[in-house]
C-alpha positions, 0 to 999 in steps of 0.5 A: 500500500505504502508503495502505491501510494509512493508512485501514485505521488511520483505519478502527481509530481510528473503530471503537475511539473509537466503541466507547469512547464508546458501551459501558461499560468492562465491555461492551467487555471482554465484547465484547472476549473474545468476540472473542478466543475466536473466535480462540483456536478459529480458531488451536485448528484451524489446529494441530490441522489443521497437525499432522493435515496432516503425520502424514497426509503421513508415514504417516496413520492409527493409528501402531502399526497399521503400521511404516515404519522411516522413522519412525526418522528424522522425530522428528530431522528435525522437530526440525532444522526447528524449530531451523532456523525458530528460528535463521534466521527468528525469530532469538530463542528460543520458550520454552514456552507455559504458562510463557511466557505466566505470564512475560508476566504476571509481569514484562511487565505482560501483554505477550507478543511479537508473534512468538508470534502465528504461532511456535508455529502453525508449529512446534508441527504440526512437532515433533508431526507428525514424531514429538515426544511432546508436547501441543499444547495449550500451543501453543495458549494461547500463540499465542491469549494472544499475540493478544489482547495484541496487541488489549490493546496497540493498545486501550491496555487497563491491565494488568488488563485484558490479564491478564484477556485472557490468561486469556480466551485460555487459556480459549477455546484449552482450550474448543475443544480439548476442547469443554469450557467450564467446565473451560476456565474453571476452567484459566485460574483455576487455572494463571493465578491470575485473581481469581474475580469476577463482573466477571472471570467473565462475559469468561471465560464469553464467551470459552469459549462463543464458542470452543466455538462456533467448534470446533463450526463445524468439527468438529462435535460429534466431540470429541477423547476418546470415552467414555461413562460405562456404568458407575456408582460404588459406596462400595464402590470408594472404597478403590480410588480412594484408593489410586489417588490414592497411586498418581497422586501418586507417579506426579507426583512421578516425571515432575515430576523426569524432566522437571526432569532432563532439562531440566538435562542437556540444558541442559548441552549446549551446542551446539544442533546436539548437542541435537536429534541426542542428542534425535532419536536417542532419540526415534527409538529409542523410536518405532521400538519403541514406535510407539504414543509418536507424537504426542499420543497420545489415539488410544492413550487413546480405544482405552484408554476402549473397552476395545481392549487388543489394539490399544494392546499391538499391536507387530510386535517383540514377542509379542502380549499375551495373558497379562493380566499381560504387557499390565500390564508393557507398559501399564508400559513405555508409562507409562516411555517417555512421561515419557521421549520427552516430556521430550527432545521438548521439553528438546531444543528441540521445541515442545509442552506437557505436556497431552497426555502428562498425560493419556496417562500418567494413563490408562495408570496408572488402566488398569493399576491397575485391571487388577492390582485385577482379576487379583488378584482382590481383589473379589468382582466387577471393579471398572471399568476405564474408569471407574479409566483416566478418574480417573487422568487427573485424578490425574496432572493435579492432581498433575502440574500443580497443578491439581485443579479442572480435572482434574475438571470436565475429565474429569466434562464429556468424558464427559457426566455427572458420575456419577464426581464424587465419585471424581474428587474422592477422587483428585484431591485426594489426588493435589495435596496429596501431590504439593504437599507434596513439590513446591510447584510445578507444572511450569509454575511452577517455574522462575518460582518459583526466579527469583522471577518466578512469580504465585501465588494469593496477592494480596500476592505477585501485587502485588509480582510486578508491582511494579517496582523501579527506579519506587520507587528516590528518588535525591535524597540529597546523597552524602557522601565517605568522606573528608570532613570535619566540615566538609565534611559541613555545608557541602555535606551538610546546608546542602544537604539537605532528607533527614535521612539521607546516604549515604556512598561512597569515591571508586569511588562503593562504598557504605560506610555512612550518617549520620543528622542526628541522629549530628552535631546535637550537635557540627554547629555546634562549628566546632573540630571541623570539621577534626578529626572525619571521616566515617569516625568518624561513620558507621554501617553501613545496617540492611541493603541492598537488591542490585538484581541479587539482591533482589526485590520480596518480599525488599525487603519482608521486610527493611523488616519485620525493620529496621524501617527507614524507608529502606534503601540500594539499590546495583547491584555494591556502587556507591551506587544511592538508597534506598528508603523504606517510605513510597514502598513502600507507596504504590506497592503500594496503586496497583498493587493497585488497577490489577491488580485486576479 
């Protein structure tokens, strides 16, 4: 076995040095994404199959076409699998994929951990399968993004580069997923902030393709949301697509803080163990009810697209909905228990994202608000229901995820045309900057941006994010006692310094202050001070600090710029650490500019 894997590594080294010498670093990044597209549609249809395997094994077909008290049950089984993979097998958290991966980009330099190759593989077809309401996209990026810092890793590729991999990994995994390839490429643009250049656009292209060739390998052409446009826009609904958008927007705004709270009260549980019963508890409650909350949900949004309301409202506890207005609350209730079972599925320690359920809720809205246009007879003629259930899947999206170029491009190519491009604009945009204006942040980011951690569009921000702390921190100051002095400070300071400032520190090594050459030039060489003056009088306080556990690359920026210092203290608990010049600062910003742009 040890000779094997010896020539196997022989074999690697040969092809990766023969790659090097022959291709041009562009063609090996090209050649690079096409691979790592492939991959991203292999693991896109190892979990859509994992999790189609166990919902078959549970039950199969159309979940709200049946009942089986069982179900009360398996969203809690699922759960406890999980934690019990986690706990006994990996031995270390997860995480959430989008918000995993956009950490490995902020604050590992592009590395995610080998585990999240297979984590998510397996335990994202468990929650779902087993009654999570929850998306398997996020899974999928992670898992493909995990794979290709593998290949960044043993290529010894720099950091741009496995950024750019990453989101070649997040493209091929939405491609794939949703046969939509340009969309997929807007997606790792907009929630990954890549830099839109020709160099960085052609790998993400390859990528895409590749992936979507892959899908159809397997799948075919069947795609995941059935619809065909059948009818067209008309100016005249556009007043309808704006208040759609006011709708979508407070619609995000609303599952944003359920989500964020949830999350919270959860987190306030301590036991892990008390987590998943409470979770699997009311996940199984809302499931036993309202069967059609299982899973991801797009068998509900396609039965939606065609217009099947019987089938959507079909529930075996309640009446059947004939009354326009009673399939309307009903649609209501869906929008309510989806935020809801999404939230815990995940907040309890489920593995998915919010993909899925964004676009189930965003539909149910479009749905519902075109339903209420209709029966309040507002038109002289109905005004389309599958055309308004499509534009609120982009509004939710755009509001919900920040992100309103994919939403839509994704919706104008799943339905093969792009007849509702200027609704989908209408709605999208109104949706993102009323939801940015209440809530700067998307799901994915908030919690990196509360940290400090998060990349942004923003260049500046993006470099700093990067940039480490402790490679700019210069420690070749002579420290100067508190009590020491005049003489002191000449004969073991200055005589030995080639720096023009000394920090000063008691004997605890606390920092206390600094003192400048030009504080003691006058009276350095008057000898009869030497005993008299101490350092305590000369010293002078720092123009401000710089707290190791507290400051930011982007805070140590900001307090070079309002001192206008040239070097400012760095300590960790109060204790003298060096100091920080601006000089050095900038230096090392200029060089990481350089190595994160692609």
């Amino acid at each position: 076995m040890a000779e094997q894997k010896s020539k196997l590594f022989l074999l690697g080294t040969k092809v990766k040095t023969w790659l090097r010498t022959y291709l041009t670093n562009q063609q090996f990044l090209i050649l690079l994404s096409a691979l790592v597209g492939f991959l991203s549609g292999l693991v896109a249809v190892v979990i859509k199959n994992l999790t189609y395997l166990i919902q078959s094994v549970l039950g199969g077909g159309y979940i709200s076409n049946y009942h089986n008290a069982y179900y009360f049950i398996f969203p809690l089984l699922g759960l406890l699998l999980v934690y019990s993979f986690v706990k006994f097998i990996l031995k270390r958290p997860i995480g959430q994929g989008i918000s995993t991966t956009l950490f490995a980009i902020s604050k590992r330099k592009g590395f995610i951990k080998s585990f999240q190759n297979y984590a998510s593989i397996i335990t994202a077809p468990i929650t779902l399968g087993f009654g999570g309401s929850a998306g398997l996209e996020a899974p999928t990026v992670v898992s493909s993004a995990a794979l290709s810092t593998n290949f960044s890793k043993y290529l010894k590729l720099n950091q741009a580069s496995r950024t750019l991999l990453i989101g070649c990994a997040a493209a091929g995994a939405m491609s794939s997923i949703f046969q939509a390839p340009i969309a997929a490429i807007i997606f790792a643009i907009e929630i990954f902030s890549l830099d839109l250049t020709l160099i960085s656009m052609i790998p993400l292209l390859v990528a895409s393709v590749s992936s979507i060739l892959t899908s159809y390998f397997f799948f075919g052409s069947d795609i995941i949301l059935h619809t065909q446009l059948s009818e067209s826009f008309t100016m005249s609904d556009v007043p309808f697509y704006i208040a759609l958008g006011l709708f979508t927007a407070l619609t995000s705004i609303v599952f944003t803080k359920v989500y964020i709270t949830t999350f919270k009260r959860f987190n306030n549980i301590k036991n892990k163990i008390n987590r998943i019963l409470i979770g699997g508890l009311i996940l199984g409650i809302i499931i036993f009810f309202i069967p059609q909350i299982y899973g991801e949900g797009y068998t509900t949004i396609n039965e939606l697209l065609a217009g099947n309301h019987d089938l959507v409202t079909k529930n075996e506890f309640f009446m059947d909905f004939d009354i326009i207005w009673l399939v309307i609350l009903f649609l209501f209730v869906l929008i309510v228990f989806k935020m809801i079972a999404t939230s815990v599925t995940i907040a309890a320690g489920g593995i998915g994202g919010i993909f899925a359920p964004v676009l189930f809720i965003g539909s149910m809205i479009g749905h519902c608000y075109a339903l209420v246009v209709n029966a309040l007879q507002i038109t002289k003629s109905d005004i389309s229901v599958g055309n308004f259930t499509l534009v609120g899947m982009a509004g939710l999206m755009a509001g919900v995820m920040h992100a309103p170029l994919t939403a839509i491009f994704l919706i104008a190519e799943i339905t093969s045309g792009y007849s509702l491009f200027i609704p989908l604009m209408i709605t999208a945009a109104i949706s993102y900057i009323i939801t940015s204006r209440f809530q700067p942040h998307s799901v994915y980011t908030m919690e990196l941006a509360e940290r400090g951690d998060l990349v942004t569009h923003n260049k500046d921000q993006a470099v700093l994010t990067f940039m480490d702390i402790e490679q700019v921190i210069e420690t070749n100051f002579t420290i100067l006692d508190y009590e020491m002095n005049l003489g002191e400070i000449v004969n073991e300071g200055v005589v030995k310094s080639r720096r023009n400032i000394f920090p000063v520190v008691d004997k605890d090594n606390i920092f206390k202050g600094i003192i400048l050459l030009d504080d003691i030039r006058t009276i350095m060489f008057d000898r009869s001070l030497y005993d008299e003056v101490k350092v305590s009088g000369l010293m002078q306080r720092a123009p401000d600090v710089i707290d190791l556990k507290t400051c930011k690359m982007k805070d140590i920026m900001q307090k070079f710029q309002d001192t206008e210092a040239w070097n400012l203290p760095v300590v960790r608990d109060e204790k003298y650490v060096g100091f920080i010049s601006k000089s050095k600062l900038l230096t090392a910003y200029r060089q990481k500019l350089i190595e994160v742009t692609v």
